[in-house]
C-alpha positions as CSV (number, residue, x, y, z in Angstrom):
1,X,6.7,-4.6,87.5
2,X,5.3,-4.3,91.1
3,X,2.2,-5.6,92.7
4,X,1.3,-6.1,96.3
5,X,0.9,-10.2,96.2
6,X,2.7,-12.3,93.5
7,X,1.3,-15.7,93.6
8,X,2.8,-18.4,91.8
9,X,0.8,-21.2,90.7
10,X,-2.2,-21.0,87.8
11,X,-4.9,-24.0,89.1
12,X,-7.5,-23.9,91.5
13,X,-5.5,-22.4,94.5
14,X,-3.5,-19.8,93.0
15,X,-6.7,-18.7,90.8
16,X,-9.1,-18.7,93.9
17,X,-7.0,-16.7,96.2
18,X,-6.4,-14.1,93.5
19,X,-9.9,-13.9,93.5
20,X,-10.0,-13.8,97.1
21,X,-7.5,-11.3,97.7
22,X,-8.9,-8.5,94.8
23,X,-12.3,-9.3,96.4
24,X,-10.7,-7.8,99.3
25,X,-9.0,-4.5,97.3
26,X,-5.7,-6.0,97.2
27,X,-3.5,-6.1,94.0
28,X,-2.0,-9.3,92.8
29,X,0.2,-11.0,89.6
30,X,-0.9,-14.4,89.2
31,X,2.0,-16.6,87.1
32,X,1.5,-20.1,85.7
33,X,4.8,-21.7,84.2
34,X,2.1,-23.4,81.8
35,X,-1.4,-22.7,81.6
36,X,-4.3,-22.6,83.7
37,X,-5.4,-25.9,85.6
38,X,-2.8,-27.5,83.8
39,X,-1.3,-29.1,86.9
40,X,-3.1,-31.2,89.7
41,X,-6.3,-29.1,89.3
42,X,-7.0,-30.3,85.9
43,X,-5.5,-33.9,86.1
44,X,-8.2,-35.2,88.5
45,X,-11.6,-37.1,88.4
46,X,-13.5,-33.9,88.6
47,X,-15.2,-35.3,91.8
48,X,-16.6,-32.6,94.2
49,X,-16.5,-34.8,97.1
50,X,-19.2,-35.1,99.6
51,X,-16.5,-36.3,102.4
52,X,-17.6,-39.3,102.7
53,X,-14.1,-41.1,101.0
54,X,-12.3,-39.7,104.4
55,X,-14.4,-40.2,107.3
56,X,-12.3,-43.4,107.7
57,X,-8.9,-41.8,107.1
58,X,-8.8,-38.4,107.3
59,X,-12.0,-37.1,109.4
60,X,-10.7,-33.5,109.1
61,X,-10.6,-33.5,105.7
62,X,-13.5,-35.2,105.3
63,X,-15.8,-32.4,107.4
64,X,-14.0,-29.8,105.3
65,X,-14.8,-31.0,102.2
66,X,-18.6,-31.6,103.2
67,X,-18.5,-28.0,104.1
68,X,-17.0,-26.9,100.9
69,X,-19.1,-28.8,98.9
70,X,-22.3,-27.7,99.8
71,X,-20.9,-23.6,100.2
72,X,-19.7,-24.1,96.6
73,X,-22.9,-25.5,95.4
74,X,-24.5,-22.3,96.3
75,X,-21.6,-20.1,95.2
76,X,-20.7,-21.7,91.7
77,X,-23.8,-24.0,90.4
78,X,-22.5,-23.0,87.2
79,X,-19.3,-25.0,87.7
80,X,-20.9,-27.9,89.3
81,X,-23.6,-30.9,88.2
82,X,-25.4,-32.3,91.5
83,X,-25.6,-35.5,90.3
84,X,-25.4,-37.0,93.8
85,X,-23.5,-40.1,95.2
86,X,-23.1,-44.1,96.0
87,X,-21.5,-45.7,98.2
88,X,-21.8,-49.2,97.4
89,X,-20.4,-52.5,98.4
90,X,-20.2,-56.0,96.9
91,X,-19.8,-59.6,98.2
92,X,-16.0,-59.9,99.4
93,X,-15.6,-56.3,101.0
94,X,-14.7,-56.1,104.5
95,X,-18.3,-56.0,105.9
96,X,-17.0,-53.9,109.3
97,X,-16.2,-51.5,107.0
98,X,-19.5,-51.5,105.6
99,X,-21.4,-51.4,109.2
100,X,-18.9,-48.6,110.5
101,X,-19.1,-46.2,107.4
102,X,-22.5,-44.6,108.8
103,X,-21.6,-44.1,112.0
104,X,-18.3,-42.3,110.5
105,X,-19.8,-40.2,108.6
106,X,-22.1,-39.2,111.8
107,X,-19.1,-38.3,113.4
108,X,-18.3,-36.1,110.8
109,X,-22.0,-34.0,110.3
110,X,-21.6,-35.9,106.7
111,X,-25.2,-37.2,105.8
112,X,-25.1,-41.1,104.4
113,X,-28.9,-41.9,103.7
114,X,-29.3,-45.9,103.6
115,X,-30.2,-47.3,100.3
116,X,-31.8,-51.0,99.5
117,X,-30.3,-52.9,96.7
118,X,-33.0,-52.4,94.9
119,X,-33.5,-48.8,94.4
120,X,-29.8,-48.7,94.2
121,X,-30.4,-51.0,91.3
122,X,-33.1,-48.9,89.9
123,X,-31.1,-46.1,90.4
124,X,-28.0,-47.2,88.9
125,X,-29.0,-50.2,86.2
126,X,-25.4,-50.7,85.5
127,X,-24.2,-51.8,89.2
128,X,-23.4,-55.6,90.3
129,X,-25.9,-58.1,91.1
130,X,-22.9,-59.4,93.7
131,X,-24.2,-55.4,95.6
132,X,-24.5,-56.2,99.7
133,X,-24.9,-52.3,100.3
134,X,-25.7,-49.3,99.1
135,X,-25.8,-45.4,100.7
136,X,-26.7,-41.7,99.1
137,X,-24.7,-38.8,99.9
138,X,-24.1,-35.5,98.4
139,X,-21.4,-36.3,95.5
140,X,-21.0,-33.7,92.9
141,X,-19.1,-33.7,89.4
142,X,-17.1,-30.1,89.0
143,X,-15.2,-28.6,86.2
144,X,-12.0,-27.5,87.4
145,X,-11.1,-26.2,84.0
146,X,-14.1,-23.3,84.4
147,X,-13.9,-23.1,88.0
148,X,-10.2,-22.0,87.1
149,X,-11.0,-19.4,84.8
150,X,-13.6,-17.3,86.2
151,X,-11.7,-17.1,89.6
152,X,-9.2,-15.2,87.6
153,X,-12.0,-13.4,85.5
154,X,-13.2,-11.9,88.3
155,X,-10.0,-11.2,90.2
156,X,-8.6,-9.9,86.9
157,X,-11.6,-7.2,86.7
158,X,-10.9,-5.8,89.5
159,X,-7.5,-5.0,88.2
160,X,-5.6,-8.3,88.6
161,X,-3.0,-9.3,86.4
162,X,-2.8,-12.7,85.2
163,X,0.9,-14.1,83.1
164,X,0.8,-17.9,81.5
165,X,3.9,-19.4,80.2
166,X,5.7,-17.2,83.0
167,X,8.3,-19.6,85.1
168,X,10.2,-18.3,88.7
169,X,13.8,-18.5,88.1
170,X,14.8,-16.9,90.7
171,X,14.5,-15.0,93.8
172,X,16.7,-11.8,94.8
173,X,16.3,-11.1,99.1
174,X,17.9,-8.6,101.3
175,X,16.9,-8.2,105.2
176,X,15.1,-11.0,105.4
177,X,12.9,-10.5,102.7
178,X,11.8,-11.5,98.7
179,X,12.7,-7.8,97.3
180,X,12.7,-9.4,93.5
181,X,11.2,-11.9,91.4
182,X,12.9,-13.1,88.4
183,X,10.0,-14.5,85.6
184,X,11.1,-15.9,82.2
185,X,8.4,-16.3,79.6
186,X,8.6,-20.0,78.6
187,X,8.1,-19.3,75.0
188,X,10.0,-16.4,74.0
189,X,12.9,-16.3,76.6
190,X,12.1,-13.0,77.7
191,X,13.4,-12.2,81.6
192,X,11.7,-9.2,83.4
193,X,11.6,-8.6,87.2
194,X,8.9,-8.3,90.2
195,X,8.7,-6.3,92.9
196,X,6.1,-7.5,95.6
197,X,4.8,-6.8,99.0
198,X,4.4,-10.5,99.3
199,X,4.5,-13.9,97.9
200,X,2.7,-17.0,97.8
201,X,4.1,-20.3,96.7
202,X,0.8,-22.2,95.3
203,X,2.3,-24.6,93.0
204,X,1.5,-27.8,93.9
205,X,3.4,-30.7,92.9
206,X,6.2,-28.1,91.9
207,X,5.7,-26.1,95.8
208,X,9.3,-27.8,97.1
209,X,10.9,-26.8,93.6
210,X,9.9,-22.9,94.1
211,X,10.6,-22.6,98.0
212,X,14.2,-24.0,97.0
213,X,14.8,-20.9,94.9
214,X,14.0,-19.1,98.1
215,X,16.9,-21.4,100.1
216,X,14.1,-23.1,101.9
217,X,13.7,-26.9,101.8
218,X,10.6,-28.5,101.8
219,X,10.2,-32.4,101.5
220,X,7.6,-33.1,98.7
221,X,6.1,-36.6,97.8
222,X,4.3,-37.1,94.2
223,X,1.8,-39.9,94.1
224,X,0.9,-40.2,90.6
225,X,-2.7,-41.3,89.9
226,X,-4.2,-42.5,86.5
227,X,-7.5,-42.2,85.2
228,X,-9.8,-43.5,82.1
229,X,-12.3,-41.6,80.0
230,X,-15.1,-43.8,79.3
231,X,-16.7,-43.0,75.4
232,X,-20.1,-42.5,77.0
233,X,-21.6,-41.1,80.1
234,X,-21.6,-44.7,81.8
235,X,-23.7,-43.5,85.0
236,X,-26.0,-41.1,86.8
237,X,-24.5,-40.9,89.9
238,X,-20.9,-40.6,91.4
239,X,-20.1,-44.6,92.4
240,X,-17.6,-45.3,95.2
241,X,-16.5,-48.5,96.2
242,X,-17.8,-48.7,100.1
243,X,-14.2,-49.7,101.4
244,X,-10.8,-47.7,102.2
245,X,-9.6,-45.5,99.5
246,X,-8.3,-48.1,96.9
247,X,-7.6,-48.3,93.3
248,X,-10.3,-48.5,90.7
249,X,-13.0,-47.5,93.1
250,X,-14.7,-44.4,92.0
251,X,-16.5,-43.7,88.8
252,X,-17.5,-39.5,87.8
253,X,-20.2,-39.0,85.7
254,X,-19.3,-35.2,83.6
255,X,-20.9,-34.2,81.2
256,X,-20.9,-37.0,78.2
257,X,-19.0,-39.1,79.5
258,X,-17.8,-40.6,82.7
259,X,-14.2,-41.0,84.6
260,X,-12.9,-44.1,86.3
261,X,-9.8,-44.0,88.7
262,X,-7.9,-43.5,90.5
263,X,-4.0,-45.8,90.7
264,X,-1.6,-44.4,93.4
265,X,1.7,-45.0,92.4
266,X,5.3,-43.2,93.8
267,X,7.3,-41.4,91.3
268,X,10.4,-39.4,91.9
269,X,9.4,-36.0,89.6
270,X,6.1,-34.3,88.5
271,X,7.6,-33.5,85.4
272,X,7.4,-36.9,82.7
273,X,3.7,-38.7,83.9
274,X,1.8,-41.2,81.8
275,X,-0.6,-43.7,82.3
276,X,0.1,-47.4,82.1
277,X,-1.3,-50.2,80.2
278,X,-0.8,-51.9,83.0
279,X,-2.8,-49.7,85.4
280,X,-5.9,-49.3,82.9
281,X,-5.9,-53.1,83.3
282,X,-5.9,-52.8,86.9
283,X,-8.6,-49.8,87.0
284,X,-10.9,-52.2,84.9
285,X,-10.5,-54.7,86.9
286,X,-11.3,-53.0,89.8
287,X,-14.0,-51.2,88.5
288,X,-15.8,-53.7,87.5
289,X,-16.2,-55.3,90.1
290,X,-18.7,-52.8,91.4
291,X,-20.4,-52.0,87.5
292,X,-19.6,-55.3,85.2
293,X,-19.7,-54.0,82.3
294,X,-16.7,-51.4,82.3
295,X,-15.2,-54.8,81.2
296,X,-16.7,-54.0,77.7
297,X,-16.9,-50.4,77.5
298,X,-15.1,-47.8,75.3
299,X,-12.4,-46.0,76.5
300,X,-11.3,-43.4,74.5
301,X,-8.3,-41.9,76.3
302,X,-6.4,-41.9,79.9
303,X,-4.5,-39.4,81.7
304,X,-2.0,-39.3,84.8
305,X,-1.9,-36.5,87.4
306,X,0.1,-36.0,90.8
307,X,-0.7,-35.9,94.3
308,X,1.2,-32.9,96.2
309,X,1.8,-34.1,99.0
310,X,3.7,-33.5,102.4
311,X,6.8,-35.8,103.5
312,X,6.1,-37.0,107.0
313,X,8.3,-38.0,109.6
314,X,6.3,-41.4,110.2
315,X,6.2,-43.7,107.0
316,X,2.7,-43.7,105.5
317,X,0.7,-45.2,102.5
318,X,0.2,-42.1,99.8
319,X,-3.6,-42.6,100.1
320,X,-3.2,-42.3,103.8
321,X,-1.2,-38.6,103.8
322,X,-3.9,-36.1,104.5
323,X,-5.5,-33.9,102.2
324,X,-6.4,-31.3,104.5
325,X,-5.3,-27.8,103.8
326,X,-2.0,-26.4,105.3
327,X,-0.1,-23.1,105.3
328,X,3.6,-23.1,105.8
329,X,5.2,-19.6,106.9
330,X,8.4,-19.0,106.1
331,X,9.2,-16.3,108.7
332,X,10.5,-19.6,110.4
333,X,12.8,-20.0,107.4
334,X,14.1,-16.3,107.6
335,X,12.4,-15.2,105.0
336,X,9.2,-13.0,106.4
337,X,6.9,-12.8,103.1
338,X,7.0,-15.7,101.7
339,X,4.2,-18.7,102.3
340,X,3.9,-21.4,100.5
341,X,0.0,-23.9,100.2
342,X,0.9,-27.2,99.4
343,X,-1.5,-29.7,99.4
344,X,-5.1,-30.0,99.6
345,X,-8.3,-31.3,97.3
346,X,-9.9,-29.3,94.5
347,X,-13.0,-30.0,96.9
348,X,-11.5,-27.3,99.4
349,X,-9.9,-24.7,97.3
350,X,-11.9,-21.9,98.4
351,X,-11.2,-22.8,101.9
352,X,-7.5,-23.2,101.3
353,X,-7.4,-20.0,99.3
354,X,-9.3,-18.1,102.4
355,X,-6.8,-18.9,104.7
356,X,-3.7,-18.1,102.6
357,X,-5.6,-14.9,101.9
358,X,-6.4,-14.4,105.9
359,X,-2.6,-14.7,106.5
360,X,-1.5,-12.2,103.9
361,X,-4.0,-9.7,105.1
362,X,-2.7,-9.7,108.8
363,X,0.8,-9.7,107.1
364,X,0.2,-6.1,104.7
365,X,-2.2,-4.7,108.0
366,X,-5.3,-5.3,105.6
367,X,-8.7,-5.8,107.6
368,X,-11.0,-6.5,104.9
369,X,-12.8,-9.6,106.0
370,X,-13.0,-12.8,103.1
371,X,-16.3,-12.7,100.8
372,X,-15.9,-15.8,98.5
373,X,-18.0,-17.4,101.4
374,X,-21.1,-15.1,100.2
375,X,-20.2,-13.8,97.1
376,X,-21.5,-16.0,94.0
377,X,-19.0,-16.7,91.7
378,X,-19.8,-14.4,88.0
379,X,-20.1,-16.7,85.7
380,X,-18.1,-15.9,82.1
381,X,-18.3,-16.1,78.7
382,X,-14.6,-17.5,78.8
383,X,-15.6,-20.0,81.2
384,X,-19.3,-20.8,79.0
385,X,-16.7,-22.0,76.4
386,X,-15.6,-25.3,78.5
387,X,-19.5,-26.5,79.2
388,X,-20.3,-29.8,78.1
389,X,-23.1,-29.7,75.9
390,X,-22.7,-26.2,74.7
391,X,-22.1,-26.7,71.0
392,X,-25.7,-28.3,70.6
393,X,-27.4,-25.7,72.5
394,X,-26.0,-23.0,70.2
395,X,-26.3,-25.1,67.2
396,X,-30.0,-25.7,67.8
397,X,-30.8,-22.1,69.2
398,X,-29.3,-20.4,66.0
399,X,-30.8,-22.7,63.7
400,X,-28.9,-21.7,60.7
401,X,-28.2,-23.9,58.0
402,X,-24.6,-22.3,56.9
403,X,-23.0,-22.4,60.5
404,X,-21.7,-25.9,59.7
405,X,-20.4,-28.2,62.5
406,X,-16.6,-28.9,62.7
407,X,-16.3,-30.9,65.4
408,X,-19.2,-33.0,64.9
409,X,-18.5,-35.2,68.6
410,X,-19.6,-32.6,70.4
411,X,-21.6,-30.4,67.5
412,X,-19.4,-27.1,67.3
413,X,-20.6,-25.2,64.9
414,X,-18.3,-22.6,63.0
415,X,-19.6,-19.6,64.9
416,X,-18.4,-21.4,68.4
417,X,-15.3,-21.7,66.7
418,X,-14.9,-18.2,65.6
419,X,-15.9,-17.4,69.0
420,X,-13.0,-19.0,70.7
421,X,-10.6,-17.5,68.4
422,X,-11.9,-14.1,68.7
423,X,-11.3,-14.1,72.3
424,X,-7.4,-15.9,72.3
425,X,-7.0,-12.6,70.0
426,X,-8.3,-10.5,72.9
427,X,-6.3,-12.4,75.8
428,X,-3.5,-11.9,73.1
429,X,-2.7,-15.9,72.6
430,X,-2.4,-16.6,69.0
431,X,-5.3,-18.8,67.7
432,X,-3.4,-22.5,67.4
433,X,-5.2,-25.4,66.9
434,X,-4.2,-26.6,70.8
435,X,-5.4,-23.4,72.1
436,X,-9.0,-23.2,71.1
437,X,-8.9,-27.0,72.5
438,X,-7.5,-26.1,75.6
439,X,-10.6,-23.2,75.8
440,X,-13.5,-25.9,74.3
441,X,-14.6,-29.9,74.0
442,X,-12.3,-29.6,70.5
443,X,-10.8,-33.3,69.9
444,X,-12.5,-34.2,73.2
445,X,-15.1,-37.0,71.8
446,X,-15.3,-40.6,70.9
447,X,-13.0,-39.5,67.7
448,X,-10.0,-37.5,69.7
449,X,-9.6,-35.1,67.0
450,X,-9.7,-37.3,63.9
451,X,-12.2,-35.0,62.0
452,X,-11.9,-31.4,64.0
453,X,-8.3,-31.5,63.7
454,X,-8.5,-31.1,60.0
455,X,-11.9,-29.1,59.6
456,X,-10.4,-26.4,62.6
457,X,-6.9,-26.3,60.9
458,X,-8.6,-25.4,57.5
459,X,-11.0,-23.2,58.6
460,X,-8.3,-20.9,60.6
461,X,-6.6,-20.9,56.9
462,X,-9.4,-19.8,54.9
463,X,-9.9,-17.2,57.9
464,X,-6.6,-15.6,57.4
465,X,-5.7,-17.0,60.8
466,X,-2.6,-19.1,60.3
467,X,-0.1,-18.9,57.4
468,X,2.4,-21.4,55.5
469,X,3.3,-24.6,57.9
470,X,1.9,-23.1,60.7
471,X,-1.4,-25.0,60.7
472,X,0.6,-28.3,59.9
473,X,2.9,-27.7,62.9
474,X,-0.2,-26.8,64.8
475,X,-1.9,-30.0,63.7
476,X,1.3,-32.3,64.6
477,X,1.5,-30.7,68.2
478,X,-2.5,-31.4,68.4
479,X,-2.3,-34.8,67.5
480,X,0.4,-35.9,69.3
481,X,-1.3,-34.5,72.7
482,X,-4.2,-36.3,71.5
483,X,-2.1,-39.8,71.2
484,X,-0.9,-39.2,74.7
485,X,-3.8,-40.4,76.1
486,X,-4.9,-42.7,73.5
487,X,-2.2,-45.2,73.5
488,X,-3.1,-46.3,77.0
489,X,-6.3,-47.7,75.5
490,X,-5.7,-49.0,72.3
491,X,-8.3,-52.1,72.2
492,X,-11.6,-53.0,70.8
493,X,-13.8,-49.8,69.3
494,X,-10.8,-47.4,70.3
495,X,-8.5,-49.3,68.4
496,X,-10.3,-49.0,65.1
497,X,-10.8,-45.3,65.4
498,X,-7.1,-44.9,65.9
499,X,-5.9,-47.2,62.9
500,X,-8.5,-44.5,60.8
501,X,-7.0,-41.4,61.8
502,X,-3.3,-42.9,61.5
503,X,-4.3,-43.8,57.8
504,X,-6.0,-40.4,57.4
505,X,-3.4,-38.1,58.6
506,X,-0.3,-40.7,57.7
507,X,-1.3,-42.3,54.7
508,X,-3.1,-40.5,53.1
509,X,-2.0,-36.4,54.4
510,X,1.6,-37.6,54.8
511,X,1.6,-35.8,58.2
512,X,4.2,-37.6,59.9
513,X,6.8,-36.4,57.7
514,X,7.8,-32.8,58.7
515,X,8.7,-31.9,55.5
516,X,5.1,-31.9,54.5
């Protein structure tokens, strides 16, 4: 193979400087050792911040993400709700914080609009009668997942080339350069070889793992954080906890439902994460002390992502490492085309991806200037397929008594379904159960999967689709990602749903024996 820029690295970076980079008439080979957004980019609160979180902490990353938020707004509305953003406080929080935070956020061009307690009440029904403050900035929810894909949609139509279940295994150099790349495909074995111009390290929490292939040593840490899935969409707005960056303090309305986090805890690899029972106690706790009745809501799954971030000389609190962008070039390493982005906020993607893109142009003498600044980002069909709220929109528009729904949480009908399999045939991905839920809100509702699982794995037998104990295979492997995330939050309503699908698929399907 050979390509001008290999970038390694499938979530919002690497996809956004592909994009940038073909924008700019430059060929690239994206790889992902998984599958899109499956790292840091998709394990997040899907919060497009407003800046406002850093003015305290980190007041460059703070103005960049303001900046980003509002470019990306204009560029990608399709990725992005504007649901708009509280900062509030209750009795007990450090009230210097509370005077402080809008003259901070001056300092930083970052609007914070004053808000009495009760219009924040009237805006926000659910929040504490113990409020002492309340401000409005410009908080967005954004889907990573979509934002993801049609970066690479775009970068791939202008002749791209985009490899999932692709790892780096190796690098080959000679006279100071990467003349080879070794890739082996995770799921077959196969080995084939790269030749690039030049390449770009974008792998986030794995960024120290890949420049060590290269002989260079770079000191990662990997701050896990944990985060809840609430049954329901619990509020309008973004809420944020007016203090430091904490635990427990920010709650993301998307789509349906809404996300609570975030825990900060150190762990030694990126590789094994899962949430805690422990730290969903503490996230409810925290939470509700800023909107009571989290206390009694439904949870119906929890995730863990990590943090990529920097080793500094100085000891420092996780929280308090910045998230602002930063480009290492590894000329100083002795090795003259080779950079490596690690870091950063989903927030400031775009920005990150401009200035990788900025350094690899001066590198390859390309004078094309960067366009994702003006240039609107095309929405897909591919990236359509990921919208909350899409199954009863096509439901009701087709109106068509014999497309029956199959995943009756978030009303897919049959012909969304065929239309996600259709085009995992045309990417060439074969049509598994965890692939059209990877591409769709499949197993994503109140029921995680107890009644799609069954109706999707029989309706891609009667379509020819899968064959023998493929679909039961398929099915195990669904359910057990599903249970992941479940076990976390196994009380109350949650509980009960779970004890039905174990006596559905155990005892009365027999699934857990692989024999069946």
């Amino acid at each position: 193979m050979r390509t001008q820029v290999l970038i390694i690295g499938g979530g919002a970076t690497g996809t956004g400087l592909a994009r940038d980079l073909a924008l700019r008439g430059i060929h690239c080979t994206l790889v992902e050792k998984s599958r899109l957004n499956a790292g840091a980019s998709g394990r997040n609160h899907g919060l497009l911040h407003s800046g406002a979180r850093y003015v305290e902490t980190d007041p460059v990353a703070a103005k960049q993400c303001h900046e980003e938020n509002i470019l990306l707004k204009k560029i990608a509305p399709q990725c992005i709700e504007d649901t708009k953003g509280l900062f509030v406080a209750v009795e007990g929080d450090d009230e210097n914080y509370v005077a402080d935070f809008p003259h901070l956020c001056a300092k930083c061009n970052i609007p914070a609009e004053p808000v009495s307690i009760e219009d924040a009440m009237q805006l926000e029904p659910a929040l504490s009668p113990r409020l002492i403050a309340a401000y409005k900035v410009d908080d967005a929810s954004v889907e990573p997942y979509r934002l993801c894909v049609e970066n690479i949609s775009e970068a791939q139509s202008l002749g791209s080339q985009l490899l999932i279940s692709t790892r780096v295994t190796a690098f080959t150099k000679r006279a100071n350069r990467i003349v080879t790349t070794t890739l082996t495909n995770t799921m077959t074995g196969k080995v084939r070889k790269v030749e690039a111009d030049f390449v770009v390290n974008a792998g986030g929490a794995w960024t120290g793992e890949i420049a060590e292939l290269a002989g260079i040593p770079i000191k990662m840490l990997y701050s896990k954080g944990s985060l809840m899935v609430t049954g329901h969409r619990f509020t309008n707005h973004v809420v944020n906890r007016l203090r430091k960056p904490g635990d427990g303090d920010i709650v993301v309305p998307g789509g349906t439902v809404s996300i609570l986090g975030t825990t900060s805890i150190r762990v030694q690899s990126p590789e094994v994460l899962y949430p805690t029972i422990e730290e969903m106690d503490h996230l409810v706790e925290e939470g509700a002390a800023m909107l009571p009745s989290l206390q009694y809501a439904r949870f119906i799954r929890a995730y863990a992502g990590i943090r990529p971030l920097l080793e500094l000389e100085s000891p420092m609190d996780d929280r308090s490492v910045s998230r602002s962008l930063a480009l290492m070039d590894h000329s100083k390493n002795g090795v003259e085309n080779f950079l490596s982005v690690p870091g950063g906020k989903l927030t400031t993607y775009r920005l990150m991806a401009e200035k990788a893109a900025d350094f690899v142009c001066e590198r390859l003498g390309v004078h094309e200037p960067c366009r994702t600044k003006f240039d609107p980002l095309p929405p897909t069909s591919a990236g359509e397929l990921s919208e909350p709220g899409l199954g009863p929109k096509v439901w009701v528009k087709k109106n068509d008594p014999g497309d029956r729904v199959i995943c009756e949480c978030e009303i897919l009908p049959e012909s969304l379904i065929s239309t996600i399999i259709n085009s995992l045939k045309v990417e060439q991905e074969r049509p598994s159960l965890l692939n059209i839920a990877e591409k769709s809100r499949v197993g994503k509702g109140a029921c995680q999967g107890t009644f799609c699982g069954a109706g999707i794995t029989a309706y891609l037998y009667n379509r020819g689709d899968i064959h023998g104990k493929e679909g039961l295979d398929d099915l195990r492997a669904f359910l057990q990602e599903r249970w992941k995330g479940e076990r976390p939050v196994l009380w109350r309503n949650q509980m009960i749903q779970a004890e039905l699908k174990e006596s559905f698929y155990c005892g009365l399907c027999g699934l857990e024996n692989e024999g069946a």
